[in-house]
N, C-alpha and C positions, 0 to 999 in steps of 0.2 A: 862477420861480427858487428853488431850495434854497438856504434862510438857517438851514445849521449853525453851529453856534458858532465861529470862525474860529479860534482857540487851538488847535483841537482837531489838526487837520493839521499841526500845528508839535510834537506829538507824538514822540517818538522809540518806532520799532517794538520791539516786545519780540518777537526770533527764535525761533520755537518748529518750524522747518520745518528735518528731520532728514535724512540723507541715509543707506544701510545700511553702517553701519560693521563692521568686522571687529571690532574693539576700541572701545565706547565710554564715554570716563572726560569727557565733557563737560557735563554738569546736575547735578550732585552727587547722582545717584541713587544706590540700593543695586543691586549690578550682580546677586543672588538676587532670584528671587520667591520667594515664601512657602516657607516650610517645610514639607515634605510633611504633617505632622499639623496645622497649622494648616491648609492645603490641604482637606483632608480635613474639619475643622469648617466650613469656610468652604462646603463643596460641599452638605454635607448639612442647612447652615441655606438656602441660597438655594432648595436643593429645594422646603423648606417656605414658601416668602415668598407672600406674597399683594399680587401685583404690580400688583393691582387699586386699590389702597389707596394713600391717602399717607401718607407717612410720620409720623409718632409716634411709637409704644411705643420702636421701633429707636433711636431718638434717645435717650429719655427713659434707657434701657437705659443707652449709652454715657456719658452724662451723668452720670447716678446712679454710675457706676462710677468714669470721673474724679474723680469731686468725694470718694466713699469714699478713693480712694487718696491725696490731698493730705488729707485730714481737713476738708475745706472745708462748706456746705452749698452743694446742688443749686442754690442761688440763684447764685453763684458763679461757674457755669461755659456759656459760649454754646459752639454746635458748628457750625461751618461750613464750606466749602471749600477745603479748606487753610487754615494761617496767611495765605494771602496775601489772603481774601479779609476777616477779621480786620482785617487791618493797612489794608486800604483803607476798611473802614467805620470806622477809628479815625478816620483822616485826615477824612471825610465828616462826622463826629460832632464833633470839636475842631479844626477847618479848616475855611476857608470866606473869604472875602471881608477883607482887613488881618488876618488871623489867622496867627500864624508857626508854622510848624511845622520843629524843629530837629535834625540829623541828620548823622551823621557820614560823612565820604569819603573814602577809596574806601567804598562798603558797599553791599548790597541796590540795584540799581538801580531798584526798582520804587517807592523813597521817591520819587524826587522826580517821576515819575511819578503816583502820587497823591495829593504836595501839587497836581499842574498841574491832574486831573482835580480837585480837590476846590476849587480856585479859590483855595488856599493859596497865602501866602508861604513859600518854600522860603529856608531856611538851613542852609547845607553848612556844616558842622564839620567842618576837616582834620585828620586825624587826625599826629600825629608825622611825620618821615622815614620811620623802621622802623615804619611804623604800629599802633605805637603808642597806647592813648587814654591822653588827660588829662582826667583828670576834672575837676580846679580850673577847666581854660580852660574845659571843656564847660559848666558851671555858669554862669561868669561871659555863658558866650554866650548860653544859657537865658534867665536874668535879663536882662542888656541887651535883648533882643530881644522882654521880654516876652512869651515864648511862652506859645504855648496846646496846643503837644504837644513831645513830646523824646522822641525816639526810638533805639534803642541796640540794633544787634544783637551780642547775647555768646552765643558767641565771632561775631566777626565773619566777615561772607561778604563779599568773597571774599577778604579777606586772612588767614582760620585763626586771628587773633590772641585768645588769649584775655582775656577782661576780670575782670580778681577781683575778688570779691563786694565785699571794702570797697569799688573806686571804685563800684560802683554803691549800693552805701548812700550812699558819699557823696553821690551825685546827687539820691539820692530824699530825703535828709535838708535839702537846699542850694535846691530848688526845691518852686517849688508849685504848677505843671502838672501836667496828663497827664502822665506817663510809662508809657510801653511799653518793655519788654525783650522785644524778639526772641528767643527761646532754641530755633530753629529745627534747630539741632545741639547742642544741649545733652546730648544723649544720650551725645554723644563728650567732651566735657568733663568734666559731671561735677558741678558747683557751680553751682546752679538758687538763679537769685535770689526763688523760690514763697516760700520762712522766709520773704521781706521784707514782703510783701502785709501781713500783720495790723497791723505797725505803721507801713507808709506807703501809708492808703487811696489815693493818687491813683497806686499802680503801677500795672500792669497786664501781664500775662505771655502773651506767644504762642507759639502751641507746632505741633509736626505730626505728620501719619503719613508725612510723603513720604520725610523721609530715613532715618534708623536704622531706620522699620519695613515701608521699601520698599514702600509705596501711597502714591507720585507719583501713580501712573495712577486712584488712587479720590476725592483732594481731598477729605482729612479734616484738618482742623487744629482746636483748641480754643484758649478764651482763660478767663483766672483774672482776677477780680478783684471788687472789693467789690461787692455787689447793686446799690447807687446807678449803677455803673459800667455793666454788665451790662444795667443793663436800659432804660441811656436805646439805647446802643449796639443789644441787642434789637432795639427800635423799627426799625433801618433797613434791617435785614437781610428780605428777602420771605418770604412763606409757605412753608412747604416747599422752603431754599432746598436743602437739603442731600438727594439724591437716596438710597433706602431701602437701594439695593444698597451704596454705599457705607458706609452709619450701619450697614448690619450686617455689614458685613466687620470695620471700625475696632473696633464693638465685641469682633467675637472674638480680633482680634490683640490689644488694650489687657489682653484676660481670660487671654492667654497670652503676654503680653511678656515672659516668663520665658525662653522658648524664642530668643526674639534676641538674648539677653546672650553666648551664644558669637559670633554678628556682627558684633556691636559690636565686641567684644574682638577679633576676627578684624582688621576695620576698621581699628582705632586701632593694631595693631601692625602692620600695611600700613603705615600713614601713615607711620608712625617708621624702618620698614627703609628705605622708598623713599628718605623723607628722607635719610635720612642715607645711602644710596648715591647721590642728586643732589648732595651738599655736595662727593662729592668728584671730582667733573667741574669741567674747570676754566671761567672765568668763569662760573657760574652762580651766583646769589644764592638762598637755600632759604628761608623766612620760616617760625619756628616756627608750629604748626597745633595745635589742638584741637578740629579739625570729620572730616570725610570726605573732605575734598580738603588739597593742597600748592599753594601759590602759590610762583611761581619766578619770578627776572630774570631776563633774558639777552640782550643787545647784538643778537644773531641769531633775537629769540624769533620773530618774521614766518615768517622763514623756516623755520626750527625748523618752524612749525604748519603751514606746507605740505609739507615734507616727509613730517610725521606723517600728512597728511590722504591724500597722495600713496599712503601704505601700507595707509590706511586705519583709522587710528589720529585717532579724535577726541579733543582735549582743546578748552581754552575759552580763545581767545587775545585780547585783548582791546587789540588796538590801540592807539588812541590816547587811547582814554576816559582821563578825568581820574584824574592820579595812579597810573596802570596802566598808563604806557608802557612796553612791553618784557615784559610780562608774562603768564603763561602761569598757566592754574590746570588743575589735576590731579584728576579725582576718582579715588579709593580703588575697583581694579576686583576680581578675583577676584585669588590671589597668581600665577597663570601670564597674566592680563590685564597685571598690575602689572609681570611682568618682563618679558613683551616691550614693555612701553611703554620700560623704564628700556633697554633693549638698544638700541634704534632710536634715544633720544635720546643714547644715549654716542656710538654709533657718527655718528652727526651734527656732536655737538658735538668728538671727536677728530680728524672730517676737519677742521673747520673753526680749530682750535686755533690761534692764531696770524697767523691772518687779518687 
């Protein structure tokens, strides 16, 4: 008889099985791949790879580079699988058995998923009505629960809200955990809690390539923090876990991220037009954003998401999950993506108007 851990099946799936959409604004990805000139460095470095080999230099490369552009030293900076894989050795590292690990909701579903995996005490911090954070309550939760991680992603997923930099000084000023700030979209924001690191060694900062620099598909994320931090965290991460084609793609987009900054900007003024053409459909709620995606209310959102999926138009509807009934998130597609999205939900939400 198989005697797995029994916890483990009580699991909630994380859905990663896609269907071919005509339009899709569903994962918060970048709806471009690469830029033809990065394209083009990215084709003629792979030519030369020696795929014989495991990985190194490629790593060390990207490394050295991140840690140059924050002004940090190479001790500083780990490179792994996305953020997300980051944010699961945190949990494994400062979690574990009567260990609390504290965390704001709605947000990132994938926390309390690897408080379960880590054998963590999970504490949901609810965020405001208009979700909102409070950082005074966050604090007080911290401390009472004497945690041993606190976790904060700014701007948050999946509500867009941004969190400015004093509350989170105030946090990392107020407790004396672990702290991780997710800055997984920060690229859309704008105000990167990195200044903070030198004088409150127990931050920690996670970062990626998946969304502003559109390599979801290569699972490249990097994390900042003090050597101490760095390198017990090291320790749990495998050999080579970060595969070569990846560590050298990451590296040539990070050496040309110059080239995204019309994207971004592309991006963030999607967000704002859509916005503000959903605010004025009637019963729908718009929740201010500073990511790649819109989170939106609506009495009808169920339906709303079958209709959409009906045309073939993917967004992220999120049922009944905690604090996100009714709720629809949008990711940011190309501007003629964007407008037939915005067309098919007018024309939806005007048949039903009054209903």
């Amino acid at each position: 008889m198989l005697k797995y851990r029994t916890e483990i099946e009580k699991l909630p799936v994380y859905d990663v099985i896609e269907r071919d959409w005509n339009i899709k604004l569903n994962a918060n990805e970048c709806n471009m791949n690469l830029p033809p000139i990065v394209e083009d460095r990215v084709m003629g470095r792979l030519s030369r790879l020696a795929f014989n080999r495991y990985p190194n230099t490629e790593l060390e490369s990207l490394a050295e580079q991140i840690a140059a552009s924050f002004s940090v030293e190479r001790s500083n900076i780990l490179i792994a699988n996305g953020s997300s894989e980051i944010l699961e050795k945190l949990f494994f590292c400062f979690g574990g058995r009567n260990h609390k690990v504290v965390y704001p909701q709605p947000s990132f579903s994938m926390y309390k998923i690897y408080a379960a995996l880590s054998n963590s005490s999970s504490v949901a911090f609810d965020l405001d009505e208009d979700y909102r954070f409070n950082a005074e309550k966050f604090v007080e939760t911290v401390n009472e629960n004497k945690a041993h991680l606190a976790v904060l992603c700014a701007p948050n997923n999946p509500t867009g809200t941004h969190i400015p930099l004093a509350d989170i000084e105030y946090v990392a000023k107020r407790i004396n955990c672990a702290f991780v700030v997710d800055e997984a979209y920060i690229e859309f924001d704008g105000q990167s809690a990195v200044g903070l690191l030198a004088q409150y060694p127990h931050m920690i900062i996670a970062r990626t390539f998946s969304k502003a620099y559109g390599l979801a598909g290569a699972r490249v994320g990097y994390m900042l923090a003090a050597t101490k931090i760095t390198d017990i965290v090291g320790r749990v991460f495998m050999p080579y876990h970060v595969n070569v084609i990846s560590a050298v793609v990451a590296d040539i987009v990070y050496q040309m991220r110059h080239e995204y900054e019309p994207r971004i900007a592309m991006m963030t003024s999607e967000r704002d037009r859509i916005s503000e053409q959903l605010r004025k459909l009637p019963g729908l709620t718009v929740y201010p954003s500073s990511t790649n995606f819109i989170l939106l209310k609506y009495a009808k959102a169920v339906q709303l998401n079958e209709y959409l999926m009906n045309i073939g138009i993917g967004v992220r509807s999120f049922g009944n999950a905690p604090r996100l009934d009714n709720c629809i998130r949008v990711s940011m597609g190309t501007r003629q993506e964007n407008d037939s999205f915005f067309k098919a939900a007018k024309e939806f939400v005007e048949q039903h108007d009054g209903e």
